[in-house]
N, C-alpha and C positions, 0 to 999 in steps of 0.2 A: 439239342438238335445240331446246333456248331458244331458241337463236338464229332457227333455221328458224321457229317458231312466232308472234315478235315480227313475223319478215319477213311475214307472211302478212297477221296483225292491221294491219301499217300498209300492204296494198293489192297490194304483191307477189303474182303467182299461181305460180311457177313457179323458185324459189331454186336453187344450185346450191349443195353442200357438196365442199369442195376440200379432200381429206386424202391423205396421202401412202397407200403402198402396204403393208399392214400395220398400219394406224390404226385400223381395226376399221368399217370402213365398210360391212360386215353386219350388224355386230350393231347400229348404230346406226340403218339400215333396219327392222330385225327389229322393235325398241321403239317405232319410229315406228309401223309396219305393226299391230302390237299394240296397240297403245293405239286408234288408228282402228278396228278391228275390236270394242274391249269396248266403243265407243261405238255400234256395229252400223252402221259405215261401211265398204263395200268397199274392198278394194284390188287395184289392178292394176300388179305388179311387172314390168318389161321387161326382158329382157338378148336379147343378139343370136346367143347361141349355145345352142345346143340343149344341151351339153354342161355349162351352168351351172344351169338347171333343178332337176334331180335336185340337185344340191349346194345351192342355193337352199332349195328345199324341205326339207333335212335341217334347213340351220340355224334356221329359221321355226319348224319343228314342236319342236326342243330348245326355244326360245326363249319356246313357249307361245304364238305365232300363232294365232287360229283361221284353219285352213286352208279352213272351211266359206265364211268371207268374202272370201277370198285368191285370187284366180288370179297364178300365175306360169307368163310364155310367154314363146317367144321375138318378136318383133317382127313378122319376117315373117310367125309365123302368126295373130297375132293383128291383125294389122292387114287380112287376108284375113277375118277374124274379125268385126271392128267392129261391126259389126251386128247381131250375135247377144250381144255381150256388155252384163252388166247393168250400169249408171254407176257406175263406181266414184266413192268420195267422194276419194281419192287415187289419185295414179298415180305411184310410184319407179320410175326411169330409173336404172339399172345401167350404169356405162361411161358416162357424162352425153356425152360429146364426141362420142358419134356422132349425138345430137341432134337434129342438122341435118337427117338424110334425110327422104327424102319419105313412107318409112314411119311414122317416129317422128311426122311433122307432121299426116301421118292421124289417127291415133290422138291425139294434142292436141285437132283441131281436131273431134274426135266428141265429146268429152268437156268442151265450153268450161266447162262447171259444176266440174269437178273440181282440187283442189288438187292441186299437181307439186311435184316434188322431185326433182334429180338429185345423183348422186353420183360424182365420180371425182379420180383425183388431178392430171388436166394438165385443164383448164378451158379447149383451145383444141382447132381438127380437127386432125384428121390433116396437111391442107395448113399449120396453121400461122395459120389462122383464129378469131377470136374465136367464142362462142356466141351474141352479144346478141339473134339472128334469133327464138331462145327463150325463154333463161334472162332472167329482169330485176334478177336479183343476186346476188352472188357472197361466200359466206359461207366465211372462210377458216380451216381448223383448226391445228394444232400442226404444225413442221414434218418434215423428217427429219431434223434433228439435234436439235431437242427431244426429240424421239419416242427416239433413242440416248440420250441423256440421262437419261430416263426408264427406260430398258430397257425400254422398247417392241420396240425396234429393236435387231439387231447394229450393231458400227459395223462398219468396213470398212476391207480394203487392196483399193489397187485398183493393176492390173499391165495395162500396152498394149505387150507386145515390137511391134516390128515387122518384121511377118514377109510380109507383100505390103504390094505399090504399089496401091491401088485408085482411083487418082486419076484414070483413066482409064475409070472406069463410068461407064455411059450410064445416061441418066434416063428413065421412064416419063413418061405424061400426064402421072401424080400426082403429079410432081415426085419420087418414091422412088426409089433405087439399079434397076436391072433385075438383079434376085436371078437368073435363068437365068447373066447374064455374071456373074455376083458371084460363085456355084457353080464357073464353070467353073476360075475364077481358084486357088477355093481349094481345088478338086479336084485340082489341080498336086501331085503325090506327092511334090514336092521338098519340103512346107510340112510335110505332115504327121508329120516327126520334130519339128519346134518345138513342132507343137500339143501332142503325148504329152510332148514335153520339157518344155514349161513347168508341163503340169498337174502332172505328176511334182514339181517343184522346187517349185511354189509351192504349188500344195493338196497335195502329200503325203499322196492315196491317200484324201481328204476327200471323200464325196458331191457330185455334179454334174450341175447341168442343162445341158446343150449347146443354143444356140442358132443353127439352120441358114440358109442363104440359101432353098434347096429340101427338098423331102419326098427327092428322089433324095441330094443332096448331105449330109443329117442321116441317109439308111441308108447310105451310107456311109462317116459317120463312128463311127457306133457301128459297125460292121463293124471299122471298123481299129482302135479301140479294141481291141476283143474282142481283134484279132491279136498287139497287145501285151500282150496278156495283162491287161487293164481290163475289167471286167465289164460290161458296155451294154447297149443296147436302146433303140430309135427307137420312137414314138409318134406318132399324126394323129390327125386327124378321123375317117378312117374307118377305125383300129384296131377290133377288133370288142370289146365293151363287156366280154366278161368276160376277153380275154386284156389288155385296157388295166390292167381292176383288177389283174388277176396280175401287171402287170409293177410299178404304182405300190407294191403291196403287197412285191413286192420289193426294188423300191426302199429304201421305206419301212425294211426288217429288214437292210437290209446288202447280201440278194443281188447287188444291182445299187450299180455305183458312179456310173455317167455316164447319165441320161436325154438322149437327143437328140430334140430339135423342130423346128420351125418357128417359129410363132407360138401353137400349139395352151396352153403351157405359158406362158402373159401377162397376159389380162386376167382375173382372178377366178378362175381355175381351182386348184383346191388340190390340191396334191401335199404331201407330209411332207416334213420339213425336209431340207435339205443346207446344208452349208459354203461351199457355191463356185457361181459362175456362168460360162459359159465363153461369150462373145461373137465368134460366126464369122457374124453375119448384119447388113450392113452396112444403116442405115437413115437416112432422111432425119426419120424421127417422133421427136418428142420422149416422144411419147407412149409410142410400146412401146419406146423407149430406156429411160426408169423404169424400166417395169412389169418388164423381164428382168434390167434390171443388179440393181434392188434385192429379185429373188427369192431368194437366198441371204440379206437382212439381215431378213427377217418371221420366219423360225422357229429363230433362233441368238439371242434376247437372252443375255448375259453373255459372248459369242465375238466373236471377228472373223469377219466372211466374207471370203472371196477373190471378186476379180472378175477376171477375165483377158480384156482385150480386146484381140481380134486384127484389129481392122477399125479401129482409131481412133474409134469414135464417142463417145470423152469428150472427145478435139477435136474434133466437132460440137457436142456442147451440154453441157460442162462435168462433174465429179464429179455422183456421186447428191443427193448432199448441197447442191448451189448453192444459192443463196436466188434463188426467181425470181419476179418481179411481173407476177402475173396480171389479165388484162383482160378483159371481154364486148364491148370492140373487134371489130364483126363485119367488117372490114376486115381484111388479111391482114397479119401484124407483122413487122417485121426480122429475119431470121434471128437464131436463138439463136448460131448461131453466132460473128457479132460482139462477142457478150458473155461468150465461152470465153477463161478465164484459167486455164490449167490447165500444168502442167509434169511434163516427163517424167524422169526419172534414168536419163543414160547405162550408169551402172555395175550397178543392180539393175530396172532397166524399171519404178522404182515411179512411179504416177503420183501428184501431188499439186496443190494449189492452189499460184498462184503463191508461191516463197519463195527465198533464197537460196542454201538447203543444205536436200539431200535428208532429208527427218524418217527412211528409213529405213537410210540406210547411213552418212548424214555426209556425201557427195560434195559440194564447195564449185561453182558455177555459176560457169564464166567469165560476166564481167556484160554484159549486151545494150551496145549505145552509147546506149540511151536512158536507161538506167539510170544508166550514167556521167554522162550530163549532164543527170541530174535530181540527181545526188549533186553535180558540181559547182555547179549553184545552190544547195543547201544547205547549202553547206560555208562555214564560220568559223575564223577565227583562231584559236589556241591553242597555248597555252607547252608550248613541247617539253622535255620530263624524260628524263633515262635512269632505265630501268631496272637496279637494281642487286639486286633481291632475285628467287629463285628461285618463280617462280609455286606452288601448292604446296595451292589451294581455287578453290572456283568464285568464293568472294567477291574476289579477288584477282584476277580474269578481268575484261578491260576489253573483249572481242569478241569474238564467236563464234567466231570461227578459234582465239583462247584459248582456249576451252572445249575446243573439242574435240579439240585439243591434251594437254588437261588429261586427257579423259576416255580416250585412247588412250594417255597414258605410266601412267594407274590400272589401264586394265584395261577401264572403263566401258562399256556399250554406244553407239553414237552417238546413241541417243534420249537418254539423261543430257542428254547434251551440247545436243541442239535444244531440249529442256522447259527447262533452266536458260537459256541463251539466249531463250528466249519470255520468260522470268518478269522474265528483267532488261532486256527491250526491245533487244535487241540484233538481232531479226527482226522 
């Protein structure tokens, strides 16, 4: 909030604050919103779903907002609105990257007196596009590994079987997957013993949000759930309001193990914790890539969450966790994808950052050729010894393939063996 306030004083009208997903990018709204209001300055709060409103409002009014100076709408209506609304002295943008429309620039361009603010955690569109057409600065918070660091955040295993070929999906206008063929693909009843099979294996009966290609394709995957005897229940937009809380509320106590979605369960929407996130809905967004992979790591700090991706998209744009350098570049930026350095394990389907050996099982990586002949320019001279004594400690280990050597004739598990490996630069 310093920070926002500084930008303002030095001429800035319209900042963006860039915090990852579970940062608390409410309640840092909420103190903004509140303080503009004891100063007896309106505030006008945006989000683009009707469905964030109601939850908006709850946390304002905990918060100590006056509500008397506060309107929170959704965009469309308030921009049908404009003209009947009083100027606010601020105006918070919920979900900042949708921005750009012509609704949001309405309602900008009514209000030129008024200080902005937006807030989200990807700082570019949906296509891939910068915000600069709006925002004129981009204020960057802690990341999501800080944020784990901190126990802010779960940290995370993340898990890509490969279980369809999607490489043959056709693209919309928008450049996005066409989720009707994406559905159809993963409708294929051959797939769906892998999907029950991996949750089974890897979440182990853990709470779960399922996310769908379609509303038809997400009811019947909580249908087959059910079959295997997984407790489920599909949700939308136009779930009717008091059977949606009945179901989250089940959710919430155990009843239910698997929530299936769409996209309904992404931007802002709060549900009670689970363990696991289950990825069947293939996207070209960086954006709702985040927002779904890292819903399992907001409400487990001190756990790991599971991520299970069955569509590849951590080879689109990398683990949750990447470091990525954000721009107000309102030109359209190189595929994240060129900048995906991520690897899979044959033997336990864990995915990881690039490394030599799998952190979760020990699996050693036959080495690319580029690797070979970036280790051949590196390589120097040295005096060949026999070894004559029985290896016998990790201090006695001259290579990771030592190590873990070491840690299979002890007993050890093969993380031993990659954490002492890291420590002595061996990875």
């Amino acid at each position: 909030m310093y920070e926002v306030a500084i930008s303002w004083r030095q001429g800035y009208k319209r900042p963006c604050i860039v915090l990852p997903c579970g940062g608390g990018k409410s309640i840092i709204t909420a103190e903004m919103a509140k303080r503009t209001a004891e100063r007896g300055g309106r505030v006008l709060f945006l989000v683009h779903r009707r469905e964030l409103c109601e939850q908006i409002e709850h946390t304002f009014s905990d918060w100590g907002v006056d509500m008397e100076l506060c309107t929170i709408g959704m965009v469309q209506t308030i921009t049908r609105r404009v003209d009947r609304i009083e100027p606010p002295k601020l105006i918070i943008t919920d979900e900042n990257h949708h921005c750009l429309a012509n609704s949001y620039k309405r309602i900008y361009q009514a209000f030129p007196g008024a200080y902005g603010v937006g807030v989200t955690a990807t700082p570019i569109r949906l296509n891939g596009g910068g915000l600069g057409d709006v925002n004129d600065k981009l204020i960057i918070g802690p990341s999501v590994r800080e944020l784990i660091g901190r126990g802010c955040l779960a940290d995370f295993d993340y898990y890509a079987p490969q279980v369809a070929d999607l490489s043959g999906l056709k693209r919309k206008s928008s450049g996005d997957f066409d989720q009707t063929q994406a559905a159809d693909i993963l409708m294929d009843k051959a797939i769906y013993g892998d999907i029950l099979k991996h949750y089974r294996k890897l979440a182990g009966g853990v709470k779960a949000i399922c996310y769908c290609a379609t509303i038809e394709h997400s009811m019947e995957m909580a249908q087959r759930f059910r079959d295997a005897g997984i407790p489920a229940a599909h949700i939308d937009g136009e779930t009717p309001k008091e059977l949606r809380a009945q179901i989250v509320q089940d959710f919430r106590e155990g009843r239910l193990l698997i929530l299936c979605n769409v996209d309904l369960i992404s931007e802002g929407f709060d549900v009670p914790d689970c363990g696991c996130c289950i990825l069947l809905r293939p996207t070209k967004s960086l954006t709702l890539y985040i927002q779904q992979s890292m819903r399992s790591m907001r409400y487990q700090p001190g756990k790991r969450a599971i991520i299970i991706d069955h569509v590849g998209n951590v080879h689109r744009f990398g683990l949750p966790d990447q470091e990525r350098e954000w721009s107000l570049d309102p030109k359209p930026q190189k595929s994240q994808e060129n900048k995906v350095h991520v690897r899979q394990c044959p033997e336990c389907f864990f995915t990881h950052n690039t490394a030599p050996i799998c952190p979760s099982c020990g699996h050693i990586y036959e080495k690319t050729r580029e690797e070979i002949l970036e280790e051949k320019k590196e390589q120097e001279l040295a005096r060949i010894e026999r070894k004559v004594a029985v290896i016998d400690s990790a201090e006695e280990c001259s290579s990771a393939k030592e190590l873990f050597a070491l840690a299979k004739k002890k007993g050890y598990k093969p993380g031993w063996a990659y954490h002492q490996a890291k420590e002595r630069g061996f990875l």
